[in-house]
C-alpha positions in Angstrom: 0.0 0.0 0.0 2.8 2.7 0.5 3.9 2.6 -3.1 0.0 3.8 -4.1 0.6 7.0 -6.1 3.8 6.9 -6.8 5.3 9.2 -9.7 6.9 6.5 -11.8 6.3 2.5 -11.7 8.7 0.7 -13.6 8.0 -3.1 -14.6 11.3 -4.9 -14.8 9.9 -8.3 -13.9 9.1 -9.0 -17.7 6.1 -8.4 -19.7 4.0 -9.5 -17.6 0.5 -10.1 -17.1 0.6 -11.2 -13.8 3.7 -8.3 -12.3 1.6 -5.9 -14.7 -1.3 -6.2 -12.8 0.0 -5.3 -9.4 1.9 -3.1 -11.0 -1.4 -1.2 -12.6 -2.9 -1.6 -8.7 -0.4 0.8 -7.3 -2.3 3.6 -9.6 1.3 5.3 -10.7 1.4 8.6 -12.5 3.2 7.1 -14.7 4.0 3.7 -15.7 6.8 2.3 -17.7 6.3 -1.4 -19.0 5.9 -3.2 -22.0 2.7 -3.9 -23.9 0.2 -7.0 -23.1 -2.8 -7.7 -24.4 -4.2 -9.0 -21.6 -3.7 -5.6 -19.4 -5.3 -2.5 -21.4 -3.6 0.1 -19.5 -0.3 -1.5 -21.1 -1.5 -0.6 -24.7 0.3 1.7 -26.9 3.5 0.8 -24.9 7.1 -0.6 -26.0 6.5 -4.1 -27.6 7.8 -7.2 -26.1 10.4 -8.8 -29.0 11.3 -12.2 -28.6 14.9 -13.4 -28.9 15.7 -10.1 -28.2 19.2 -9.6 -25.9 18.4 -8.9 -22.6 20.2 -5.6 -23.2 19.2 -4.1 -25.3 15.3 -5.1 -24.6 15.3 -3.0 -21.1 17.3 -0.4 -22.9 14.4 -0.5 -25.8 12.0 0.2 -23.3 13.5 3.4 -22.0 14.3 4.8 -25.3 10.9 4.3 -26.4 9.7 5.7 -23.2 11.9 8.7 -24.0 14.7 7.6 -21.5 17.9 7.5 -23.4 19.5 4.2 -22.7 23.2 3.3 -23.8 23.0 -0.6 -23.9 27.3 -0.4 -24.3 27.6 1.2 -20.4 27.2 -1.9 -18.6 30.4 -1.0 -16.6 30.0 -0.9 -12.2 32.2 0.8 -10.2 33.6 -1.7 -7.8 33.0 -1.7 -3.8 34.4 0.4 -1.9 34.5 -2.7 0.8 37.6 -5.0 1.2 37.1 -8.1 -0.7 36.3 -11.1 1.8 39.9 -13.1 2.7 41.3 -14.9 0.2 39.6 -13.7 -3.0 41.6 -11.0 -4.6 43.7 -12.6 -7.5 41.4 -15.5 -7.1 39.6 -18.3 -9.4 36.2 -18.2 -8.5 33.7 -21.1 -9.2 30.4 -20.5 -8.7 28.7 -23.8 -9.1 25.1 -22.6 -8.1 22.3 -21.4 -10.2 18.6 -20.6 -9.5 17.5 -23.4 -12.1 18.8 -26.8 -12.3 18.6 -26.8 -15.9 21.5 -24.1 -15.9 23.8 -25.9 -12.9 26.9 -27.5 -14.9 27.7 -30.9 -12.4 29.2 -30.1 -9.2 32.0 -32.9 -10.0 33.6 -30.9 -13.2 33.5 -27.9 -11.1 35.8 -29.7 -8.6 37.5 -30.9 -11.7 38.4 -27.8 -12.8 39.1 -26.4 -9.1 42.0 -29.3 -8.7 43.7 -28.3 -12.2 43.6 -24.4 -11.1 45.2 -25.2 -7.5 48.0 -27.8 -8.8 48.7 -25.0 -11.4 49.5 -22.8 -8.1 46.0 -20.6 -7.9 44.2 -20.2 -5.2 40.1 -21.1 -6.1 37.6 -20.0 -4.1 33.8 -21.7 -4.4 30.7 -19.4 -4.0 27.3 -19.5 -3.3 23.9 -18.1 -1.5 23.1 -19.9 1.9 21.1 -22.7 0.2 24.3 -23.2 -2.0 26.5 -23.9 0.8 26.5 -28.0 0.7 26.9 -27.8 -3.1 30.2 -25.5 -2.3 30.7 -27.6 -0.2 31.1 -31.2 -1.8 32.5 -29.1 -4.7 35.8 -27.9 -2.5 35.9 -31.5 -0.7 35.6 -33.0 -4.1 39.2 -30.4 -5.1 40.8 -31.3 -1.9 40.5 -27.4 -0.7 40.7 -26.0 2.5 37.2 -25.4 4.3 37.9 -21.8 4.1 38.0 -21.7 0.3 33.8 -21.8 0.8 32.7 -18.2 0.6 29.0 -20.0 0.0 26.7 -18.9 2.6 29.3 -16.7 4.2 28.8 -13.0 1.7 26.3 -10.5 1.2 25.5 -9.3 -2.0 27.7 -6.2 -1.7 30.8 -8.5 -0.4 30.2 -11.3 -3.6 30.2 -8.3 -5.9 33.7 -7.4 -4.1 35.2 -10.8 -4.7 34.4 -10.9 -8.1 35.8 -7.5 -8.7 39.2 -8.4 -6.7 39.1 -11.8 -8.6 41.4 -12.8 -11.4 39.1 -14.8 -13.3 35.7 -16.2 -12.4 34.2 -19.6 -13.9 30.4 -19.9 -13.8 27.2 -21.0 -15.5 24.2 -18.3 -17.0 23.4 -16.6 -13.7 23.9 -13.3 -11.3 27.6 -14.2 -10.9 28.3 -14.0 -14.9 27.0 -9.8 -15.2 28.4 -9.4 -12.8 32.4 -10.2 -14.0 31.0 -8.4 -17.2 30.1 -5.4 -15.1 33.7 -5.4 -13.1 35.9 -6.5 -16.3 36.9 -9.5 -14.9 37.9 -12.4 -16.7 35.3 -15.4 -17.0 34.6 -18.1 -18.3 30.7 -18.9 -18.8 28.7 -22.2 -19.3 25.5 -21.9 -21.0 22.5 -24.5 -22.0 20.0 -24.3 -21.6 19.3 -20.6 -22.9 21.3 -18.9 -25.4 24.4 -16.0 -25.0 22.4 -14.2 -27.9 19.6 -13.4 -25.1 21.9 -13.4 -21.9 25.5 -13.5 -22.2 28.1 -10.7 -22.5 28.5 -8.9 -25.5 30.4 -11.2 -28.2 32.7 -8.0 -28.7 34.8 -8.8 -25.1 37.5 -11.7 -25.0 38.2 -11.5 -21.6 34.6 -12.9 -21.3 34.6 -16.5 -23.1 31.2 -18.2 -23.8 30.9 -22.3 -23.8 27.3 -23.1 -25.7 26.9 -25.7 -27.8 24.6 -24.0 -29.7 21.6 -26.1 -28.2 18.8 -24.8 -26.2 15.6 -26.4 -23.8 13.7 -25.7 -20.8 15.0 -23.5 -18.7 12.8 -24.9 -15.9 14.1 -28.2 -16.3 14.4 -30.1 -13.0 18.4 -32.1 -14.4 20.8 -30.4 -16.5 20.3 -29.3 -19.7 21.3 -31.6 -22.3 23.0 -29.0 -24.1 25.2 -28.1 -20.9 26.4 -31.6 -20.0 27.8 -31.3 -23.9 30.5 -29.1 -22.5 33.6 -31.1 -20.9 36.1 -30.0 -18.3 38.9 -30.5 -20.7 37.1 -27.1 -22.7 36.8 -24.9 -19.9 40.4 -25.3 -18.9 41.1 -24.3 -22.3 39.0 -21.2 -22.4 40.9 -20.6 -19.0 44.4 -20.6 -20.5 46.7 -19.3 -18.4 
């Protein structure tokens, strides 16, 4: 109820109907969203496009909303915070992902994590508190220290710090991936079962390098995606390098 009235509603959940219609309850002056047919109030704005790059979609909207919007600034400034212990000039893996369908297995992420430490890098494995056994067995499965788990143990404002202090981040198509665009830092990125075209970095940055086998399925998945258990450990230490 306190956000009845306010000047501007924005609707970044999607495009909609069912965020749109709470959205349209809170009676803003003005309301920025995309058009659906199934919500009146919504037409005459910004049409949805599909396959369109997350990017330049949500900067779409604004332009056509008379926002200017530079899809190319996707640069943050880092934190001002210390990174937690142990994470600048890191590897970081981030095995996690809100979907199952997008979560490469937890045994090539401990793959990778024993080639980075016998090459003489420190790896640290991240995650939210739910994450914490998964970055767990990942780090037991290595043979690293305990306190090479940051799972469980950041905020949001601390994870962004590690990845900015990090030397190179290795993850699948979630949070953890925009943000090592957003900070420059190098990563590598596993996607199935969505595609880079929609989600990834833009294609124009090296020091962000895209595994896809060109395959894509159900995001919503409950097991891996097909497409994603196409890409081998033996690849990703490649796209490492050195």
């Amino acid at each position: 109820p306190r956000l009845h009235g306010v000047d501007v509603g924005v609707n970044l959940h999607g495009r909609g109907p069912q965020s749109h219609e709470i959205l349209a309850a809170a009676r803003p002056a003005r309301t920025i969203w995309f058009e659906n047919a199934a919500v009146p109030q919504s037409f005459g704005h910004p049409r949805w496009r599909r396959a369109e790059h997350e990017v330049r979609r949500w900067c779409r909207l604004l332009d056509e909303s008379g926002i200017p919007a530079a899809p190319g600034d996707l640069a943050l400034d880092p934190p001002t915070r210390p990174p937690p212990a142990g994470s600048a000039g890191a590897t970081i893996l981030h095995p996690g992902a809100k979907g199952l369908a997008r979560r490469w297995p937890a045994e090539r992420y401990a793959e990778v994590a024993r080639a980075e430490a016998a090459a003489g890098r420190r790896v640290i494995v991240t995650g939210s508190r739910a994450e914490v056994p998964l970055a767990t067995a990942v780090a037991a499965r290595a043979g690293l220290r305990p306190d090479a788990v940051l799972a469980g143990r950041t905020d949001l404002s601390a994870l962004a710090a590690a990845v900015a202090a990090a030397r190179r981040v290795v993850c699948g198509d979630t949070g953890m991936a925009h943000l090592a665009t957003a900070f420059g830092t190098h990563s590598v990125l596993l996607f199935g079962p969505t595609s880079p075209g929609e989600w990834g970095p833009p294609p124009d940055r090296p020091r962000h390098r895209v595994l896809w086998t060109g395959r894509t399925g159900d995001p919503h998945a409950n097991r891996p995606d097909p497409g994603l258990l196409e890409i081998e450990v033996d690849e990703v230490l490649a796209a490492l390098g050195d």
